[in-house]
C-alpha positions in Angstrom: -69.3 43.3 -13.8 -66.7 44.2 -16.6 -62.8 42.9 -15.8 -61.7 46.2 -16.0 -63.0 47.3 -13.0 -62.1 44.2 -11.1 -59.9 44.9 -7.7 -59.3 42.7 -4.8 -59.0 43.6 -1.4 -57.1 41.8 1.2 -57.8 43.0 4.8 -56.6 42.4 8.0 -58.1 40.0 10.4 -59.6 41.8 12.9 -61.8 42.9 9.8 -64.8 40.5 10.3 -67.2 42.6 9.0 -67.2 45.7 7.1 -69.1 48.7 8.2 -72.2 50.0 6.2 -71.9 51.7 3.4 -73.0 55.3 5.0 -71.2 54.7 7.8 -68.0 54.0 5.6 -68.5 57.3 3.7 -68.8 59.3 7.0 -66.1 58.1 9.4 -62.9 56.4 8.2 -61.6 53.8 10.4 -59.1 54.1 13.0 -56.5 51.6 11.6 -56.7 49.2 8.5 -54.2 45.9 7.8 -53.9 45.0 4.6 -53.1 46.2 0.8 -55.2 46.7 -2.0 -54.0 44.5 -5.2 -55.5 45.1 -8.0 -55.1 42.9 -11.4 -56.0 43.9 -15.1 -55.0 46.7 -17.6 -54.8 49.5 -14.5 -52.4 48.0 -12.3 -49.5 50.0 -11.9 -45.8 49.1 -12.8 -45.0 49.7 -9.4 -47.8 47.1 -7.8 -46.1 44.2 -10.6 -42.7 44.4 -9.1 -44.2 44.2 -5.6 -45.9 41.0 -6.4 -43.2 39.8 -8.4 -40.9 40.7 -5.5 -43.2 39.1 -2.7 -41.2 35.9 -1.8 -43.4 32.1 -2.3 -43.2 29.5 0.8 -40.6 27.4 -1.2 -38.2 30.4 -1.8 -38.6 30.9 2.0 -38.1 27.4 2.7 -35.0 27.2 0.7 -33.5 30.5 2.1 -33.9 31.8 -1.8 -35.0 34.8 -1.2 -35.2 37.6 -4.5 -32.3 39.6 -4.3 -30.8 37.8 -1.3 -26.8 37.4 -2.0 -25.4 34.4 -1.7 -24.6 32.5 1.1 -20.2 32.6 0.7 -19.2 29.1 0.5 -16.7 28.2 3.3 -13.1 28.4 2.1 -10.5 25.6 2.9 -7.9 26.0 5.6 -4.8 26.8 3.7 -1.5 26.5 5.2 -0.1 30.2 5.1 3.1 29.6 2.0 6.0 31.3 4.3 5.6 27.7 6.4 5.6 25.9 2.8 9.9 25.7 2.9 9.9 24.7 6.9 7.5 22.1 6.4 9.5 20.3 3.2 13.1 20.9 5.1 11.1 18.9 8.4 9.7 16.1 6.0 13.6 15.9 4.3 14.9 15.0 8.3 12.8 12.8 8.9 13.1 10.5 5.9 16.7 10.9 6.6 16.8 9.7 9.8 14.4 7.0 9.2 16.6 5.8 6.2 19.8 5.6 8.6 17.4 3.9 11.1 16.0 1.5 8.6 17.5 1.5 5.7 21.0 -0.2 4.9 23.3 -2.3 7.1 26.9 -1.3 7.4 29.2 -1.7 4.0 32.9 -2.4 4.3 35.1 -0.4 2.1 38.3 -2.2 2.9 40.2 -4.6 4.2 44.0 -4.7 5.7 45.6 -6.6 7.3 49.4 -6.1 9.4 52.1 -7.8 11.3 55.2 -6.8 13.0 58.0 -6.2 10.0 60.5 -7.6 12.5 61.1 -11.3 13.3 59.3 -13.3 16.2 61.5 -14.5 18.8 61.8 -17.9 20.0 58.4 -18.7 21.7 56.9 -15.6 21.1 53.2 -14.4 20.0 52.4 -12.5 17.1 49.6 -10.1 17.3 48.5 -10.0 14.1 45.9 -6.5 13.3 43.1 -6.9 11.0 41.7 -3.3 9.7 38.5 -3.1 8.4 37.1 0.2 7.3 33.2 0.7 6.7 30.7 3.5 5.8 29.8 4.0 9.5 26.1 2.9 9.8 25.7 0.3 12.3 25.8 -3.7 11.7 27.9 -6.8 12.5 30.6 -8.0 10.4 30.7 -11.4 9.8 35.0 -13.2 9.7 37.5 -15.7 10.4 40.9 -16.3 10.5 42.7 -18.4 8.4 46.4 -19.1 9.1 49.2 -20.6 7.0 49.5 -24.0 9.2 46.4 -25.2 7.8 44.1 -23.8 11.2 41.3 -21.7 10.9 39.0 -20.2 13.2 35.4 -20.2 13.9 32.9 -17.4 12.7 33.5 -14.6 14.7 31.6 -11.6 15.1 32.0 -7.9 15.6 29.5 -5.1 16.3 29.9 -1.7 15.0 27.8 1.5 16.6 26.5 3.9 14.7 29.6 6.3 13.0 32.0 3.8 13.5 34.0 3.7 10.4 36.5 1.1 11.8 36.6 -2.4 13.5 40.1 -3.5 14.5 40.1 -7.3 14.9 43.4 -8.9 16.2 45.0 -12.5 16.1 46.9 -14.3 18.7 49.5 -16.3 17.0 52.0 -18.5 19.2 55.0 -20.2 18.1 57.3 -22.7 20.3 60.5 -24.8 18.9 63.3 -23.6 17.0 63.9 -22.5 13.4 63.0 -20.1 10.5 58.7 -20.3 9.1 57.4 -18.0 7.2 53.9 -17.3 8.4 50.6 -16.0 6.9 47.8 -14.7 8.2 44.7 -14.2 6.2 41.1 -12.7 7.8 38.1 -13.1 5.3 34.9 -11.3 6.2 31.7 -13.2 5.3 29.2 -10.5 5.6 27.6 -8.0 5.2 30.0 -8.6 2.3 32.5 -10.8 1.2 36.3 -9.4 1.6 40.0 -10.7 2.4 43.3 -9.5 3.0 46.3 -11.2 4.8 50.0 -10.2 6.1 52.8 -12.1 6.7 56.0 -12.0 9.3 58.6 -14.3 10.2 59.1 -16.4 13.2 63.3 -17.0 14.0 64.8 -18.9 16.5 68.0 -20.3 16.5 
């Protein structure tokens, strides 16, 4: 048989067994599966592309089918940009909060300290005002007293709250007996950082 006239047949599988040959040429059958494919110089152009189209196991198995578009990749959640200024003004408060939470103590900016500008009477008390100003954050101040008679006191301590930009710390100072002294008073804070002032009145009694 030449190649030429080579054509293969593919029917369907209730098709055990073909009828014979006069009985083909006489009645037609009522239903037939299948398509004829034929190979060599008289296939079509028409019968190549539907071969060529007919998807293999592994394009099926890798959902590559001819022609199929492309499966869209899934696209990242993006926040939507009219939150964009909320979410850095949020971020900005909280560092801000957590840096006045955490972050440094309380800094004194001065120091003063006052008396009364007129004499002390005989067996009086002088209440002597210490002013310390500070940046308001919260803390403890760390002082003593140190008074012109050669006494000092012991470390003392004073809490300051949150936006409390001032601790007034006072002295007691007593005098008996008669005469004229000259007295000063000097406080010295020891932390959160090292500071001094004094004042000075006059005790009289004649």
């Amino acid at each position: 048989m030449n190649d030429d006239d080579y054509s293969a047949t593919e029917l369907g599988s209730h098709w055990f067994q073909g009828p014979e040959p006069e009985q083909a040429s006489e009645q037609a059958p009522d239903r037939v599966e299948g398509e004829v494919l034929r190979f060599g110089p008289g296939v079509t152009a028409a019968v190549v592309r539907r071969v060529e189209n007919t998807p293999t196991a592994a394009q099926i198995w890798h959902g590559t089918l001819p022609g199929a578009p492309t499966p869209p990749r899934p696209s990242r959640a993006r926040w939507p940009r009219r939150y964009v200024p909320a979410a850095v003004i949020l971020l900005l408060v909280l560092g801000f909060l957590v840096w006045r939470e955490y972050g440094p103590r309380v800094a004194v900016r001065a120091v003063d300290v006052t008396a009364s500008e007129q004499p002390l009477a005989c067996d009086g008390t002088a209440n002597v005002l210490g002013l310390v100003r500070t940046d308001g954050r919260p803390g403890t101040l760390t002082y003593h007293w140190e008074r012109s008679d050669g006494t000092r006191s012991e470390p003392l301590r004073e809490t300051l709250a949150r936006g409390q930009e001032e601790a007034r710390l006072h002295l007691l100072w007593t005098f008996h007996g008669t005469g004229t002294h000259r007295a000063v008073a000097r406080l010295v804070i020891t932390s959160p950082t090292a500071h001094a002032a004094e004042g000075t009145f006059t005790y009289r009694c004649e």
